[in-house]
Biopython code that builds the backbone (N, CA, C, O; Angstrom):
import numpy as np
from Bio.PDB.StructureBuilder import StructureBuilder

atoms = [
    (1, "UNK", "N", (0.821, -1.182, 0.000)),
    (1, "UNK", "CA", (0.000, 0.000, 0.000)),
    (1, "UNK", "C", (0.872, 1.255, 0.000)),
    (1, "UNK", "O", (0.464, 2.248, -0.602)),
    (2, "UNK", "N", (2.121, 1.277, 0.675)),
    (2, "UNK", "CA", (2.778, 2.218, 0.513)),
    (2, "UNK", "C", (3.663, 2.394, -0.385)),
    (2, "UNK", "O", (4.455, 3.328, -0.268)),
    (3, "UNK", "N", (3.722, 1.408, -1.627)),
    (3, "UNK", "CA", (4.474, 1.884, -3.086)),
    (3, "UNK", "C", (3.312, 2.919, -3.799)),
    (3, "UNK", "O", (3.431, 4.075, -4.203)),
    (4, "UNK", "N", (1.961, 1.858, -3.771)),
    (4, "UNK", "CA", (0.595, 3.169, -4.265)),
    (4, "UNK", "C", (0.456, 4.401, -3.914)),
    (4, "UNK", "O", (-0.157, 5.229, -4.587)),
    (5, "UNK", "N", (1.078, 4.653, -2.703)),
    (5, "UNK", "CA", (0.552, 6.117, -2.312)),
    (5, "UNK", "C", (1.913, 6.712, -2.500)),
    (5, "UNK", "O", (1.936, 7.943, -2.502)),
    (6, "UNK", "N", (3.180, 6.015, -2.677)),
    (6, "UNK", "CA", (4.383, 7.300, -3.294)),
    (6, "UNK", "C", (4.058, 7.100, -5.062)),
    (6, "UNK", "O", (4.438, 8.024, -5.781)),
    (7, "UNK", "N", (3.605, 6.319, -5.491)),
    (7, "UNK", "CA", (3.423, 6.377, -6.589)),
    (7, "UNK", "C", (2.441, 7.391, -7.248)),
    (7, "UNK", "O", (2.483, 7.634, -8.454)),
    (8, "UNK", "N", (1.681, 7.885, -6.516)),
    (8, "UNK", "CA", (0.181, 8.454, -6.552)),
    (8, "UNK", "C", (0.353, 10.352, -6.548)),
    (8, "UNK", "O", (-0.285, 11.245, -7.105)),
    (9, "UNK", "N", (1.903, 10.329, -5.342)),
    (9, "UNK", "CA", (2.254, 11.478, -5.218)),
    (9, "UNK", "C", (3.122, 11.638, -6.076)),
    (9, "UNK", "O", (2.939, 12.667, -6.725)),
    (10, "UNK", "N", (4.108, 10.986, -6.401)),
    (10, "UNK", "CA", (4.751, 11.673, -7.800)),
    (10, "UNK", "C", (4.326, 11.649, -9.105)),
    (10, "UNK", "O", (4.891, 12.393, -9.907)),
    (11, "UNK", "N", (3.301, 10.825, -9.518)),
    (11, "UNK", "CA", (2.808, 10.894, -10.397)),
    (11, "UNK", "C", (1.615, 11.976, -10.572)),
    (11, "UNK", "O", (1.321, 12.449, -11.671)),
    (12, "UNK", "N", (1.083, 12.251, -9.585)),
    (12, "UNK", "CA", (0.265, 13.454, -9.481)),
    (12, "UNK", "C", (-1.151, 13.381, -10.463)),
    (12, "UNK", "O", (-2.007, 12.510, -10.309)),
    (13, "UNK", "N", (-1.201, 14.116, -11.166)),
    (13, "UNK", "CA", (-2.859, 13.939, -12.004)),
    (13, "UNK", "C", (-2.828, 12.961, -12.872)),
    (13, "UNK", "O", (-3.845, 12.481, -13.372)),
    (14, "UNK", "N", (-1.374, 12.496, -13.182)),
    (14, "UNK", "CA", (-1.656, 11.572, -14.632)),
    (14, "UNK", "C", (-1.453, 9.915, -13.883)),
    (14, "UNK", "O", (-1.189, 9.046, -14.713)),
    (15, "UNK", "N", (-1.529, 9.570, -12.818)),
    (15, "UNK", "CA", (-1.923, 8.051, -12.086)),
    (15, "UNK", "C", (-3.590, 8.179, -12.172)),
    (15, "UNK", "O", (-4.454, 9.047, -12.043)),
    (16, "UNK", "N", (-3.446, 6.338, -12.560)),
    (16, "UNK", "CA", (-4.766, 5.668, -13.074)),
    (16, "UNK", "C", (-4.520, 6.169, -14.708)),
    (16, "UNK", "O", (-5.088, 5.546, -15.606)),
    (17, "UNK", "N", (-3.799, 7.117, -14.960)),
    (17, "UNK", "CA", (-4.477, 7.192, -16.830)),
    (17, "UNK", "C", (-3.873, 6.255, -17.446)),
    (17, "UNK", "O", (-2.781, 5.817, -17.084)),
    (18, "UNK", "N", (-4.468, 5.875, -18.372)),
    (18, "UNK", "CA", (-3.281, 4.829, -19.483)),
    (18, "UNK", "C", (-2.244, 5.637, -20.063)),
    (18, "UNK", "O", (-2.284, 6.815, -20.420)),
    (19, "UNK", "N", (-1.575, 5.039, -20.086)),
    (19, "UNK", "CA", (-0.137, 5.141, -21.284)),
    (19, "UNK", "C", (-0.769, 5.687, -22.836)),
    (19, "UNK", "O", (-1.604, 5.139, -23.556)),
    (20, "UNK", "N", (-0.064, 6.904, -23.018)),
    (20, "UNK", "CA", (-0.124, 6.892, -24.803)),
    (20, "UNK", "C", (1.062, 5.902, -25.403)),
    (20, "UNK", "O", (1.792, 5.281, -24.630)),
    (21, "UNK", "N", (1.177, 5.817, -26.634)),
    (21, "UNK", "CA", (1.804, 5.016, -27.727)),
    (21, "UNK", "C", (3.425, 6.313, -27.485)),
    (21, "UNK", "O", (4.553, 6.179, -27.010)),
    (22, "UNK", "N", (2.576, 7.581, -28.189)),
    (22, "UNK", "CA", (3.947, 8.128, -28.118)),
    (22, "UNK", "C", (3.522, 9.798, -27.492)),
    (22, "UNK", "O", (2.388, 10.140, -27.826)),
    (23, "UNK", "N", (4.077, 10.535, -26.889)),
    (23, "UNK", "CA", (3.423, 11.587, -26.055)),
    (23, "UNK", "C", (2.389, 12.875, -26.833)),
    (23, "UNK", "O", (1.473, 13.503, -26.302)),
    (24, "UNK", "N", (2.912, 12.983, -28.249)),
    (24, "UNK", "CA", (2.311, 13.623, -28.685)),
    (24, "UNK", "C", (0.755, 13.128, -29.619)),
    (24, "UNK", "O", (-0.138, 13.804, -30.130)),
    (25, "UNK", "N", (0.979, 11.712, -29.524)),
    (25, "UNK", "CA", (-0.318, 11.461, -30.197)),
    (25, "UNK", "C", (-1.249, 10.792, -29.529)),
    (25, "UNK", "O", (-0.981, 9.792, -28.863)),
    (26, "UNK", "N", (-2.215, 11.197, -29.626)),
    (26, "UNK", "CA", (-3.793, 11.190, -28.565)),
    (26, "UNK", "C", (-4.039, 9.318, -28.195)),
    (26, "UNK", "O", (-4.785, 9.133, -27.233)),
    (27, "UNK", "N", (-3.655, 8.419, -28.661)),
    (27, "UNK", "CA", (-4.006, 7.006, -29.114)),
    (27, "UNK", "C", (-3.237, 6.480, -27.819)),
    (27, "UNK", "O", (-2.055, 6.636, -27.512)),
    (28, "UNK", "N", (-4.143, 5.888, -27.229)),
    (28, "UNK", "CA", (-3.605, 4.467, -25.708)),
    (28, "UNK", "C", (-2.931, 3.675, -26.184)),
    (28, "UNK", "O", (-2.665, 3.856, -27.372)),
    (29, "UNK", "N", (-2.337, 2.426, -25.482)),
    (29, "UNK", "CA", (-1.544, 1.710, -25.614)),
    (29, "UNK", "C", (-2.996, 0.654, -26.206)),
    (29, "UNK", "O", (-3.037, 0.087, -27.298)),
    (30, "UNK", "N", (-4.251, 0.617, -24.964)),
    (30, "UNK", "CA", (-5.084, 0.011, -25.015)),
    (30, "UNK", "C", (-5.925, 0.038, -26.679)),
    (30, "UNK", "O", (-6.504, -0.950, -27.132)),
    (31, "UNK", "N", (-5.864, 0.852, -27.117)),
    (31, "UNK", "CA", (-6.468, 1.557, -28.227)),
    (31, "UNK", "C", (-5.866, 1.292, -29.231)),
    (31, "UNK", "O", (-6.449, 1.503, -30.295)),
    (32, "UNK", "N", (-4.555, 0.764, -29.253)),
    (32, "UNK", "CA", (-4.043, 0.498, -30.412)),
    (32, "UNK", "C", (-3.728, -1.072, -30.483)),
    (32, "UNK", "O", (-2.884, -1.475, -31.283)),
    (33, "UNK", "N", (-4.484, -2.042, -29.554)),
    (33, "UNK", "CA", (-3.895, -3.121, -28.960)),
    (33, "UNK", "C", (-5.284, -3.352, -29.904)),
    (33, "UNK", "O", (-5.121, -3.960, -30.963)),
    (34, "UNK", "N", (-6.951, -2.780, -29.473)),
    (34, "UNK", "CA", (-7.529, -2.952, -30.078)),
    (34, "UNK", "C", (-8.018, -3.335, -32.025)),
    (34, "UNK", "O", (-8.703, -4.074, -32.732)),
    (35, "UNK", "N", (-6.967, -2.088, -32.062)),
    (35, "UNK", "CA", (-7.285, -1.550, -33.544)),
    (35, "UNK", "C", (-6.010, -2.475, -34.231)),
    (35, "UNK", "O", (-5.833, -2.173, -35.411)),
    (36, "UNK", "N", (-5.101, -3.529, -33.726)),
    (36, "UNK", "CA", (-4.639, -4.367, -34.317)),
    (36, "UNK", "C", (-5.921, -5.541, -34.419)),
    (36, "UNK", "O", (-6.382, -5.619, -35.557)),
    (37, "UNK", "N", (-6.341, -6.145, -33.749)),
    (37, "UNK", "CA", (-7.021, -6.793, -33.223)),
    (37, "UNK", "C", (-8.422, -6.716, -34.109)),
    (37, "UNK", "O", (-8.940, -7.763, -34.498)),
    (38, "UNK", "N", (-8.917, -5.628, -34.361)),
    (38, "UNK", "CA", (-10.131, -5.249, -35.853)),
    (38, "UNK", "C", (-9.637, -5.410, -36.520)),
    (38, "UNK", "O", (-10.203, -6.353, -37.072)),
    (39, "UNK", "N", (-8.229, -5.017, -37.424)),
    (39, "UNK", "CA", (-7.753, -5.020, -38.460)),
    (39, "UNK", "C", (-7.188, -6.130, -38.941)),
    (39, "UNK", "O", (-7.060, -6.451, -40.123)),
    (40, "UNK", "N", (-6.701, -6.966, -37.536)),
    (40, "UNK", "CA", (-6.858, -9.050, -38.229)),
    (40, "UNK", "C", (-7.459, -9.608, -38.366)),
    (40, "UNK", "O", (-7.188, -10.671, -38.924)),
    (41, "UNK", "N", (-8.908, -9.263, -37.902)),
    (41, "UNK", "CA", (-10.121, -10.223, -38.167)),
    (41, "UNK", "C", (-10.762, -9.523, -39.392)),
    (41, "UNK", "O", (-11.605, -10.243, -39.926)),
    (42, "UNK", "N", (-10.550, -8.004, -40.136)),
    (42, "UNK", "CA", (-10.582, -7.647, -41.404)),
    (42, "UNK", "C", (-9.977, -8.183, -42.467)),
    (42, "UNK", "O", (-10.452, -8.554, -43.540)),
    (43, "UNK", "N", (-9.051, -8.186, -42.125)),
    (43, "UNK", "CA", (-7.844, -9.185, -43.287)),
    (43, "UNK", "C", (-8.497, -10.566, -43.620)),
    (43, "UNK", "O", (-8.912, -11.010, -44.690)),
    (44, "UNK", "N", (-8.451, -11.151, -42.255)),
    (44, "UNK", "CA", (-9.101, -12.723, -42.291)),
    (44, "UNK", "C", (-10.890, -12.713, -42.764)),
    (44, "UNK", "O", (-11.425, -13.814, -42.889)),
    (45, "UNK", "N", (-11.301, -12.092, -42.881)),
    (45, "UNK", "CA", (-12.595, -11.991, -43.610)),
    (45, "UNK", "C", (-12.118, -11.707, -44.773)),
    (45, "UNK", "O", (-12.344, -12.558, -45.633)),
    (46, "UNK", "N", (-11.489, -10.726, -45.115)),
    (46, "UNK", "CA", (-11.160, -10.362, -46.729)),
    (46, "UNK", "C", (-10.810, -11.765, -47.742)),
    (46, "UNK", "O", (-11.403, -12.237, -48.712)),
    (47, "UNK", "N", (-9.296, -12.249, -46.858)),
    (47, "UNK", "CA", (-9.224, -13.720, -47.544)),
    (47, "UNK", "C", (-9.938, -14.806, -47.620)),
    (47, "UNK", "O", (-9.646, -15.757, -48.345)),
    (48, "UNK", "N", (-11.143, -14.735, -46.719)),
    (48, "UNK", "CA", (-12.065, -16.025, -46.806)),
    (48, "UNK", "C", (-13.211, -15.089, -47.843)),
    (48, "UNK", "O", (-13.834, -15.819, -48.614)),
    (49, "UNK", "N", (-13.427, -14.124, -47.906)),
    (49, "UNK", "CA", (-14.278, -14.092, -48.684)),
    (49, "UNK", "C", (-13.387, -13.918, -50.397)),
    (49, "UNK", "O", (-13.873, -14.538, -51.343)),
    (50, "UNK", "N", (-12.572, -13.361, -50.540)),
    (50, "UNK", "CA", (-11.621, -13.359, -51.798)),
    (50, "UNK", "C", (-11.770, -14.749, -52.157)),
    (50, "UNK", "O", (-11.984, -14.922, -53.357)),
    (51, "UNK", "N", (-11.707, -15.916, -51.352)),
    (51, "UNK", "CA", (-11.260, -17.369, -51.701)),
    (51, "UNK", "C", (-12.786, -18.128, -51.941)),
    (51, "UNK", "O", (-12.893, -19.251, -52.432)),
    (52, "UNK", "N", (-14.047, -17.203, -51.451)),
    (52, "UNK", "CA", (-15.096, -17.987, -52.086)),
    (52, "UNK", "C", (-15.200, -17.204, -53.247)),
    (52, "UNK", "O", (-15.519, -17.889, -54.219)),
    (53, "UNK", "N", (-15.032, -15.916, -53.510)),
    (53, "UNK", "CA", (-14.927, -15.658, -54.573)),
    (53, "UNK", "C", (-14.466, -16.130, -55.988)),
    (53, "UNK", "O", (-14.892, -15.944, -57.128)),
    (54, "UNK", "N", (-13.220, -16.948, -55.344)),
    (54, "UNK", "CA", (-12.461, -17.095, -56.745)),
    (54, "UNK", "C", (-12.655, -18.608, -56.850)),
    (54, "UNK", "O", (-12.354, -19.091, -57.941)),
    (55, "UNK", "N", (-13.110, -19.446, -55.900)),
    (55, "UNK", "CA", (-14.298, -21.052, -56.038)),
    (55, "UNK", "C", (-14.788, -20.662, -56.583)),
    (55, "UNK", "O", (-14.525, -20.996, -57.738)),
    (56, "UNK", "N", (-15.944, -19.621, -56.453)),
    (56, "UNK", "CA", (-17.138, -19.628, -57.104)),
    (56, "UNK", "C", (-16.615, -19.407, -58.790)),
    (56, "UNK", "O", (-16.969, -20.167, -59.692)),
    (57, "UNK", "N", (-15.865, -18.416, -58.951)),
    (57, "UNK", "CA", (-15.639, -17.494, -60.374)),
    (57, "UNK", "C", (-15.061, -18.834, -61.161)),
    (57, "UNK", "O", (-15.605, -19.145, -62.221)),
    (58, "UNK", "N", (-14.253, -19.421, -60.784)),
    (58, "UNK", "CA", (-13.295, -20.902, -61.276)),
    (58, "UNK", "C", (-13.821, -22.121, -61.274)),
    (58, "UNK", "O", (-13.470, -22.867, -62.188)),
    (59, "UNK", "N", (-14.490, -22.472, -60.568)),
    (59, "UNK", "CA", (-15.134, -23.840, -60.426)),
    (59, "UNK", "C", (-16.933, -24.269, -61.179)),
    (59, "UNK", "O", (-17.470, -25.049, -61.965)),
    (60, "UNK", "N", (-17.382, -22.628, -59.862)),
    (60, "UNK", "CA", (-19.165, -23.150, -59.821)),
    (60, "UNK", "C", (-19.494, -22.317, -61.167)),
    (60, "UNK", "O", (-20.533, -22.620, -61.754)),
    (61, "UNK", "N", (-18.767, -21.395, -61.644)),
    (61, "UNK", "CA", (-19.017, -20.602, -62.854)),
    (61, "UNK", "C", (-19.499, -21.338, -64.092)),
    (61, "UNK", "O", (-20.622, -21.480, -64.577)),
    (62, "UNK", "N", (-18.101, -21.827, -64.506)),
    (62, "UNK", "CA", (-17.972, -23.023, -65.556)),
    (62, "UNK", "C", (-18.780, -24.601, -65.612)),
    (62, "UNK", "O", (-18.664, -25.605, -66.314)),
    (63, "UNK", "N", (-19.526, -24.243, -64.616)),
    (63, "UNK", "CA", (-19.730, -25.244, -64.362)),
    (63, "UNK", "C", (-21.330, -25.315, -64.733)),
    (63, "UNK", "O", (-21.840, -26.430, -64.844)),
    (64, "UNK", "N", (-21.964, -24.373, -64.886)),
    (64, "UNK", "CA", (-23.595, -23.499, -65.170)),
    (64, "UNK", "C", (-23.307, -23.085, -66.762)),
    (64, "UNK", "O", (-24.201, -23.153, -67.605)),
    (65, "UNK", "N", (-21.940, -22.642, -67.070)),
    (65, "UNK", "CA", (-21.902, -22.026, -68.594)),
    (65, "UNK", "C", (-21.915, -20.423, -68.534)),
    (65, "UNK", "O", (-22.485, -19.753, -69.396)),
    (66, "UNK", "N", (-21.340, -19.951, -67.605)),
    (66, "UNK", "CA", (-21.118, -18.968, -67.647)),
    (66, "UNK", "C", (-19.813, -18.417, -68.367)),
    (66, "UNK", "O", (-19.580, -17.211, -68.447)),
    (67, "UNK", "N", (-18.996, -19.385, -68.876)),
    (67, "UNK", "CA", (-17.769, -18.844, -69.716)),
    (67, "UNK", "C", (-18.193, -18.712, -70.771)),
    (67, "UNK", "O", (-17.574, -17.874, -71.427)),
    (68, "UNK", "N", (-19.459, -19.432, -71.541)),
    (68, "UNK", "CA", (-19.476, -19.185, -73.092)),
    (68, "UNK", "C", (-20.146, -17.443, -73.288)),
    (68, "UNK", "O", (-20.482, -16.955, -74.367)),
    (69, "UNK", "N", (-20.203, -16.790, -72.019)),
    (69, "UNK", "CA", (-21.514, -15.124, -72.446)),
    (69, "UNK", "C", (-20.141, -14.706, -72.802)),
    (69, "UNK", "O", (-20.330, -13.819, -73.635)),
    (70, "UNK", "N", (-18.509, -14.883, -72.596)),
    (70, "UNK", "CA", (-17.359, -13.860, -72.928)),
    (70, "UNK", "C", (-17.491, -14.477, -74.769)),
    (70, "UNK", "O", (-16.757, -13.998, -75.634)),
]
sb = StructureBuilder()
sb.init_structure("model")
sb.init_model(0)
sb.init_chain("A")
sb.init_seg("    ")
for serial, (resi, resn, name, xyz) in enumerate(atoms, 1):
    if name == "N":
        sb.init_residue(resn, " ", resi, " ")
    sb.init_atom(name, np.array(xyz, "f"), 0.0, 1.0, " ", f" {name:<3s}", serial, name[0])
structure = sb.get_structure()
């Protein structure tokens, strides 16, 4: 209890806040932990849907006669 309360006094208003990334830009540590975290499960949707895409365009296409309308 008594590391918290010298910690509390030298740190002064900015204890309890999160950490920024870098001091001048507004973004948490937490916040950017997130926005990796959206942006891999974006990717990984992109390639599963790219890959039914290109089943469908290659396989189920040709397969109905959709190559003879070129």
């Amino acid at each position: 209890m008594g590391e918290a309360k010298r910690r509390k006094t030298s740190m002064g208003e900015k204890y309890g806040q999160e950490t920024r990334i870098l001091p001048w830009v507004p973004i948490t540590k937490t916040q950017s932990e997130q926005f990796v975290q959206w942006t891999t499960k974006g990717a990984w949707i992109g390639i599963i849907l790219t890959v039914i895409a290109w089943i469908t365009i290659r396989f189920i296409g040709p397969a109905f006669g959709w190559w003879q309308v070129v």
